[in-house]
C-alpha positions in Angstrom: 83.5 93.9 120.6 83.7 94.3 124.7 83.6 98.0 125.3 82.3 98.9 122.1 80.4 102.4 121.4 79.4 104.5 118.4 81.2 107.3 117.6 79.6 110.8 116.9 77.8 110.8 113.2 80.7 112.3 110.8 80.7 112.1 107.1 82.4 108.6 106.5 82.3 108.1 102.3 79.4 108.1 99.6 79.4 104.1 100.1 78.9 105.1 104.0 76.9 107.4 105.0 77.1 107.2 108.6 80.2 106.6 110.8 81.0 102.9 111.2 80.6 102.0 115.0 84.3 102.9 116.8 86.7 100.5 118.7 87.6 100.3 121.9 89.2 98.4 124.7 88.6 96.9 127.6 91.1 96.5 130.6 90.9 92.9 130.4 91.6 92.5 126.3 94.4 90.5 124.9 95.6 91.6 121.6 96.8 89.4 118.8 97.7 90.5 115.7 97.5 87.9 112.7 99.9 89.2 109.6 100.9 87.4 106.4 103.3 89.2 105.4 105.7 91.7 107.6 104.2 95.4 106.9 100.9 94.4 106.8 100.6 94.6 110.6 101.8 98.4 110.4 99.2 98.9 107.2 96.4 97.8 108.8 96.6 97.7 112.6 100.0 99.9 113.3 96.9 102.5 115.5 95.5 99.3 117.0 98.8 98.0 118.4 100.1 101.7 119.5 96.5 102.3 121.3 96.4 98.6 123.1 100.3 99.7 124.4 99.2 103.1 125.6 96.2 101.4 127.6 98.6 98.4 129.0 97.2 95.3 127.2 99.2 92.4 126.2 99.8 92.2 122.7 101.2 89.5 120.5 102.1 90.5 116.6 102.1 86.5 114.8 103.7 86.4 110.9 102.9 83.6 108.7 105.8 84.6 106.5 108.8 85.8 106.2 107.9 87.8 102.9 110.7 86.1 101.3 109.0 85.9 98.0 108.5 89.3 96.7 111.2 89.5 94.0 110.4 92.6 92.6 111.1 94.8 96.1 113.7 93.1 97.0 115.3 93.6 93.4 114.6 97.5 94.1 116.3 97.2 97.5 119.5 95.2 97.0 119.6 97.0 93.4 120.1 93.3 91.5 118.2 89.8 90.9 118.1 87.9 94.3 116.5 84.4 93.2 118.9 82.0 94.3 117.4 79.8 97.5 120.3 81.3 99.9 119.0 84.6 98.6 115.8 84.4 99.1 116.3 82.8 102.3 118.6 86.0 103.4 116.0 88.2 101.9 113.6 86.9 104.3 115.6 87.4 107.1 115.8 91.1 106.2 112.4 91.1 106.4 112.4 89.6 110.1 114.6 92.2 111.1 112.3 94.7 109.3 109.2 93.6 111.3 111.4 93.8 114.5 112.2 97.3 114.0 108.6 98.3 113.1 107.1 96.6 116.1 109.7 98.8 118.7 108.2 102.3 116.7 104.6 101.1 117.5 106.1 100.2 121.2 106.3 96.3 120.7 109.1 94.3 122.1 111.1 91.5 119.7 109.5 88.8 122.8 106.0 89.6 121.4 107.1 89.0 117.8 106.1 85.2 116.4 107.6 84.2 113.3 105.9 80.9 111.6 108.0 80.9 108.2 105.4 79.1 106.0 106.2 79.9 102.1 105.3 83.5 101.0 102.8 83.2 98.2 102.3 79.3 98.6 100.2 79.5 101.4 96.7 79.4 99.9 98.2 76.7 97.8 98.5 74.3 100.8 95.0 75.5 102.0 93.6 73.7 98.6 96.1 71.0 98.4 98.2 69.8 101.0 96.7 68.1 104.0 96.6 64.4 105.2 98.2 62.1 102.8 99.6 65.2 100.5 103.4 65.2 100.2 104.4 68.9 101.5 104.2 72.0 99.5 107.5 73.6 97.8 108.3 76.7 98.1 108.8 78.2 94.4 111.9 79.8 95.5 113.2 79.0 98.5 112.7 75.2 96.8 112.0 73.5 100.6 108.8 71.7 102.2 109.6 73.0 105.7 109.8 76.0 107.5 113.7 77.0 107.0 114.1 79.7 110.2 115.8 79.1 112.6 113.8 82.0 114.9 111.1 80.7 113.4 108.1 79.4 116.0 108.7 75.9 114.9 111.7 75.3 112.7 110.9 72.1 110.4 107.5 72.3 110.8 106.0 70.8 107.1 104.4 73.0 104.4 101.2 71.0 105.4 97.9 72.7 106.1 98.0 70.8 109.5 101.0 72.6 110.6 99.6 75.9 109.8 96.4 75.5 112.3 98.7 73.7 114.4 100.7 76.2 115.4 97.4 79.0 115.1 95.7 76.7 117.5 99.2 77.2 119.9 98.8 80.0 119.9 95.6 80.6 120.8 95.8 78.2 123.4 99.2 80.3 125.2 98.3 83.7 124.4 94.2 83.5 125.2 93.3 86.4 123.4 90.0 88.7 123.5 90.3 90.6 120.5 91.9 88.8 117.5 93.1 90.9 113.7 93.7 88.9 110.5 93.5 89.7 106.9 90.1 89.7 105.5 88.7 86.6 103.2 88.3 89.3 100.3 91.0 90.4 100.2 93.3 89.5 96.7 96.6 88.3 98.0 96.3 84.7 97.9 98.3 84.5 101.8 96.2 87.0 102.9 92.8 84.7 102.1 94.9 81.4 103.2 95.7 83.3 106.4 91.8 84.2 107.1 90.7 80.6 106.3 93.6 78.6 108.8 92.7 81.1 111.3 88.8 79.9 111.4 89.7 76.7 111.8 92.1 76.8 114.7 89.5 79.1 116.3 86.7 76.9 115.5 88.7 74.2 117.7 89.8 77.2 120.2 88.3 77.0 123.8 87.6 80.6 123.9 85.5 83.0 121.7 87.5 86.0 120.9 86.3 89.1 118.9 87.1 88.6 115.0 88.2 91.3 113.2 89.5 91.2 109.4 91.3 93.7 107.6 91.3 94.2 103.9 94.8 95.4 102.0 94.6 94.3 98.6 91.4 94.9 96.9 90.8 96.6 93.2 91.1 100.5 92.8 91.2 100.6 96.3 92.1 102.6 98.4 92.3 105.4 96.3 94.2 107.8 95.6 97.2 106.2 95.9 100.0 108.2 98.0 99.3 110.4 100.9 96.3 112.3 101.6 96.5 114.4 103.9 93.0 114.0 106.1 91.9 110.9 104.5 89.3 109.0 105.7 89.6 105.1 104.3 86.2 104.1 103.6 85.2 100.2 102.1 85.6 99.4 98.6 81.7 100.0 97.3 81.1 96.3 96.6 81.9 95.6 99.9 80.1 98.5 101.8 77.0 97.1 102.4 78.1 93.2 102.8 80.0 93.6 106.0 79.7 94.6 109.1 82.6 97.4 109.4 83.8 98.9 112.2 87.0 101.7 112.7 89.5 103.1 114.9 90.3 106.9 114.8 93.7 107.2 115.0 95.4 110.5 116.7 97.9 112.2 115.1 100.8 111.1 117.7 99.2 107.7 116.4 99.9 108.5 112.7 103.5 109.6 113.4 104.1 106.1 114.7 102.1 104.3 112.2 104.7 106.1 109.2 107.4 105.3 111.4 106.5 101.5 111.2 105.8 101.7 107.5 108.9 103.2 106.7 111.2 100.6 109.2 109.9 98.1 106.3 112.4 99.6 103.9 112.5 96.7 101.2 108.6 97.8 100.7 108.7 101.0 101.0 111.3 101.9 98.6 109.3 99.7 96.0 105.4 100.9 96.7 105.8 103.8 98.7 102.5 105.2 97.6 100.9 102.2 97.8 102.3 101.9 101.7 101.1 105.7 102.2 97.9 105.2 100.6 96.7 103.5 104.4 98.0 106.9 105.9 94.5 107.3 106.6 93.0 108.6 110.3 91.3 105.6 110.6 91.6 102.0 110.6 88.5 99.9 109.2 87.5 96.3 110.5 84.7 94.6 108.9 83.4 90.8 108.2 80.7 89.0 106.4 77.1 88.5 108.5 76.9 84.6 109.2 75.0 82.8 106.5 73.1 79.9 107.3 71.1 77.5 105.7 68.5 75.5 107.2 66.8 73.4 103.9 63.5 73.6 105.3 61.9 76.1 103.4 64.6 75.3 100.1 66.1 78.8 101.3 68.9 80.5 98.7 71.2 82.9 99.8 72.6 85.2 97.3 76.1 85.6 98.3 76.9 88.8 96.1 78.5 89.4 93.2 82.3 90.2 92.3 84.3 92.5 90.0 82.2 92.4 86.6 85.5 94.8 85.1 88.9 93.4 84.8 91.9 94.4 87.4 94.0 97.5 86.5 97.0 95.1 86.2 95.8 93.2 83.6 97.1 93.3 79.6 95.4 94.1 77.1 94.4 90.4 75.6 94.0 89.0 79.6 91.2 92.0 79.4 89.6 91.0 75.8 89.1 87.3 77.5 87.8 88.7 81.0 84.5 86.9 82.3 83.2 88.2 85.2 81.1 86.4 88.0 77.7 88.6 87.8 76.1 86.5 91.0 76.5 83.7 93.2 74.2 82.1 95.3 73.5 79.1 97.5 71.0 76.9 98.5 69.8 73.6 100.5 67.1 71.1 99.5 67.0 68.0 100.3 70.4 67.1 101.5 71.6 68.7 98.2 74.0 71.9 98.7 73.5 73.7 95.1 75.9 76.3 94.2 75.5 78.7 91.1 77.2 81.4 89.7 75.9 84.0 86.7 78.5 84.9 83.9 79.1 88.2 82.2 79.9 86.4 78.9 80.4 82.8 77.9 83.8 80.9 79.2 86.1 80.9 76.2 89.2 79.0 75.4 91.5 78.6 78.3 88.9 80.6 80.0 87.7 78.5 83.7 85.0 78.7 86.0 86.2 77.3 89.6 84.0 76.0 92.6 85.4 75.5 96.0 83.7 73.7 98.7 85.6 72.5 102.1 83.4 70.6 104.7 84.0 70.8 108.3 82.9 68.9 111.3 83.8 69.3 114.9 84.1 65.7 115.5 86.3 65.3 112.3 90.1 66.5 111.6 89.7 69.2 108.9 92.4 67.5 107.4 90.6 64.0 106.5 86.9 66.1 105.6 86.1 66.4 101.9 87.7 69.5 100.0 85.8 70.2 96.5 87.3 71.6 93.9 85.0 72.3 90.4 86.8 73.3 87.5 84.2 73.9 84.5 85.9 74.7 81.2 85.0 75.7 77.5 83.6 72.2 76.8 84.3 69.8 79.7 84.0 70.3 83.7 86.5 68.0 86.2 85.4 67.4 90.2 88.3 66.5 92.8 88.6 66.3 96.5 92.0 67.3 97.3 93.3 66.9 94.1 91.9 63.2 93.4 89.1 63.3 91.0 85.6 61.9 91.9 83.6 59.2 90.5 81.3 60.8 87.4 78.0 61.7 89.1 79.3 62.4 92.5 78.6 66.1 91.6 75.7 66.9 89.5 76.7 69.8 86.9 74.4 72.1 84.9 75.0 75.0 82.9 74.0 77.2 80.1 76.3 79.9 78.0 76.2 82.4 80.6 75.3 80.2 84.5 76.7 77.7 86.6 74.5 75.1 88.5 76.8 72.5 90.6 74.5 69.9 93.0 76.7 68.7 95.8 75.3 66.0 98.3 76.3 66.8 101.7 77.5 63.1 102.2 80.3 64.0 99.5 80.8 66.7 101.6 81.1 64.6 104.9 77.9 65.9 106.4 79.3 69.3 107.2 78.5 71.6 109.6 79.9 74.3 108.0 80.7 74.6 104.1 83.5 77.2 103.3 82.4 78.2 99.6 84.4 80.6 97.0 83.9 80.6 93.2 86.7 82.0 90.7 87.1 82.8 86.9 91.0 81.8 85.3 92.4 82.2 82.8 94.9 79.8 82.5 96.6 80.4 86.2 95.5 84.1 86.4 92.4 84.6 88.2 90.2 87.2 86.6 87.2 87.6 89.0 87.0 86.2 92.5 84.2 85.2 94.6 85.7 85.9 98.6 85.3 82.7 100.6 82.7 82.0 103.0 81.5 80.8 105.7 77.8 78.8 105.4 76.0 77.5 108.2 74.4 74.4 107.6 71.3 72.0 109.0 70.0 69.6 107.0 66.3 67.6 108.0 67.9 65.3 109.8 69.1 67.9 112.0 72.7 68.7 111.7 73.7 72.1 112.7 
């Protein structure tokens, strides 16, 4: 980051040992602020945006929803059901004015505030399936294909993973920013990940190179404990401590007062998971992303990628937990033209239980959009391949396994000779994920040369 420095060594976690490196700005940063939700810019950035305003930099706060699908809050709020599309879509607005009134505690007017109205927890969904020829995604219960605000950026714009980095790239383009914050790739919330992954690609087609920095929300037992602390210090989750490169904001305590003024100006959540909210009360902020990974296939190099939760969530019942399967490793590696993914079990997939591959090629020379977008789903018995949701010829993918490992060999041709491979592996069962790989990004030259 431009400006950056270390701060003095303080006792940061047991993960941590030493302080992460601190943030800091330069006269000439831009700010921009990437949510998926309203609240999660207070959560996670509400210091950042109150110590860009106090040093004069432009900032811009962008919302890929509305948050008009989060039932459960807005059943705590208005004290009844509110399912019905009008309701939902009124809900939403709520939340718009929410945001608004958050923003002006951290000292941001409405003019900065950019609304995009894709669907609240549908996004990732158009991520895997809805570009190109792919009728628009529907909203589960808003029941539309197109953004529905009328404030929104773009009113009408399709639920199409085209309009999404469209209107990224927009932005980018307008606002130029220097220092860019958007949820983190492993983080749980489905919209949080989809927001991560459209934001690469708009700022892989961007003219400028600004500073990247993710922020994680949801994550297992984390942070913990839950509800205020007075003092706390929010350090990474342990699986993560060592695989990203983190960095952190102290945050003063005129900085904290602001920072629970914006969380509480988003009453629908607040009144539902107050101690969840309070639980990023912390006098910090952390920033952190994965290292680049890149593959040459000169030297048949593998890259282990790291492994994910090998216990089930908290949330999960009693028989989703007697079925869990964890993903123990994951690694990948180039030879000969041949991308090969694999992935070590903690038990063997049992009924209903799946094992899920995902592996998006992108070019610079190619629309994202028309590049190949794998999808491996290895069952019980039986495994299916499908690029965007068409299946592939038998043999396209080569897949091998045993009880408790994974092996899928994917040609890079039948990934469109990417440049860049955007990988994540998942166990399901049924719809419910049970242990998640977190997306990333993969470098790749073949022999021939491609980089």
């Amino acid at each position: 980051m431009s400006g950056e420095s270390t701060s003095s060594p303080t006792s940061f976690s047991a993960d941590a040992m030493t302080a992460p490196p601190q943030l800091t700005f330069d006269a000439a940063d831009r700010i921009l602020i990437l949510a998926p939700h309203p609240d999660d810019e207070s959560l996670a950035c509400g210091g950042v945006v109150q110590r860009a305003v106090a040093q004069g930099l432009p900032v811009r706060i962008v919302f890929l929803t509305y948050g008009d699908n989060n039932e459960w809050s807005f059943m705590v709020y208005r004290r009844r059901p509110e399912l019905l599309p009008w309701q939902v879509h009124a809900m939403g607005e709520v939340r718009h004015a929410e945001a608004v009134a958050a923003a002006a505690a951290l000292g941001v007017a409405p003019k900065a505030l950019t609304f995009l109205g894709y669907p609240d927890f549908g996004t990732l969904h158009i991520w895997g399936s809805h570009w190109g020829p792919a009728a628009p995604f529907r909203s589960m219960l808003t029941r539309v294909t197109a953004v529905p605000y009328a404030d929104a950026y773009r009113p009408g714009a399709p639920y199409t993973g085209e309009a999404i980095v469209q209107d990224l790239a927009g932005i980018l383009h307008d606002f130029q920013p220097t220092q860019v914050f958007v949820s983190h790739p492993a983080d749980h919330n489905p919209d949080h990940q989809a927001l991560y992954l459209f934001t690469q690609i708009a700022l892989w087609g961007h003219e400028g190179r600004p500073q990247v920095h993710p922020y994680l929300v949801h994550y297992p037992r984390w942070p913990r404990p839950r509800g205020l602390a007075p003092g706390r210090v929010i350090a990474p989750p342990g699986q993560l401590g060592t695989r990203c490169d983190w960095h952190a904001l102290q945050l003063s305590a005129e900085e904290l007062v602001g920072k629970a003024t914006a969380l509480q100006a988003h009453q629908t959540q607040y009144g539902y998971c107050r101690a969840y909210l309070d639980s990023f009360m912390a006098t910090n902020e952390l920033y952190g992303d994965f290292p680049v990974a890149r593959l040459t296939g000169e030297h048949n190099t593998s890259l282990a990628l790291g492994a994910a939760a090998a216990e089930p969530a908290d949330e999960l019942e009693d028989v989703e937990r007697a079925r869990f399967v964890g993903l123990e490793s994951y690694t990948v590696q180039l030879s000969a033209g041949v991308l090969a993914l694999g992935i070590g079990l903690s038990r063997p997939l049992g009924r209903e239980v799946a094992a899920g591959f995902y592996a998006f090629g992108y070019r610079a020379d190619r629309p994202f959009a028309a590049m190949p977008k794998l999808h491996v789903e290895v069952g019980e018995l039986r495994h299916r391949v499908t690029d965007r949701g068409r299946a592939l010829p038998r043999g396209a993918v080569e897949v091998r396994r045993d009880a408790c490992a994974i092996d899928v060999r994917i040609p890079l041709p039948t990934l469109g000779q990417p440049e860049r491979v955007m990988l994540s592996a998942a166990t399901r069962l049924g719809e419910l994920p049970l242990s998640t790989q977190p997306w990333r990004v993969v470098e790749v030259a073949d022999q021939a040369g491609l980089s």
